[in-house]
N, C-alpha and C positions, 0 to 999 in steps of 0.2 A: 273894171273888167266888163266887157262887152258880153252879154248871152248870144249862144248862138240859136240860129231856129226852130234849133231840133229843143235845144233847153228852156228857150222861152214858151214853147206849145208844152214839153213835159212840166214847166212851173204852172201855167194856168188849168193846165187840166187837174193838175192835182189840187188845186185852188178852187177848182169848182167841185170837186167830189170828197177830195181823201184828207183833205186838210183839217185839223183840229177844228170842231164843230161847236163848241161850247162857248161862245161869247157874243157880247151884246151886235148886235149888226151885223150877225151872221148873213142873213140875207143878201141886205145891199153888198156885204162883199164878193157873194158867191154871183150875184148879178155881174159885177163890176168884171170880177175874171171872166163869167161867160160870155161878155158883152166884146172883152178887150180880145178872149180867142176871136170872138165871130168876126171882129173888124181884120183882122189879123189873115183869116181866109179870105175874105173879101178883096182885100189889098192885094193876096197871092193869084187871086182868080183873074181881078185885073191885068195883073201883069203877065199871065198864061196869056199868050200867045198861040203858041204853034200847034200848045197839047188841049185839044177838047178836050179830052176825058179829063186830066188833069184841071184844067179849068171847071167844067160840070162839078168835078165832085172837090172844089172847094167851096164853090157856091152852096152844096147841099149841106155842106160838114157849116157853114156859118148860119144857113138854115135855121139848122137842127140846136144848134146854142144859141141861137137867139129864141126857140121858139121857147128851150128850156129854159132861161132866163125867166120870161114872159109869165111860163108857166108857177115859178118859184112866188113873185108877188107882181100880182095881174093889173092891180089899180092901183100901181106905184106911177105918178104923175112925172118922176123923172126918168123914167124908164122908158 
């Protein structure tokens, strides 16, 4: 079964916020989704074309989860 796009941004977002919080390497995984949405805008922003604004504001939406990533644990050497 294939996700579609709207389902794969609704699984990572909930992976970075709403997801069962209590286990070892919560962190690295909460990076890992926020890491994989922000590549994920990235790639959409790319391929915007024709729509500035649409293109703008996937740039800022990978921003903003990369910055919160960053933010989670800052002197993670693989991050």
């Amino acid at each position: 079964m294939r996700l579609t796009n709207e389902e794969f941004i609704r699984l990572l977002e909930t992976a970075g916020g709403d997801a069962f919080l209590d286990y070892p390497g919560i962190e690295k995984g909460q990076i890992r989704a926020l890491d994989t949405l922000a590549a994920f805008y990235v790639q959409e922003g790319h391929r915007e074309r024709a729509n500035k604004e649409r293109r703008k504001e996937c740039f800022q939406k990978a921003t903003l989860l990369y910055t919160t990533a960053d933010k989670i644990q800052m002197y993670d050497q693989d991050h």
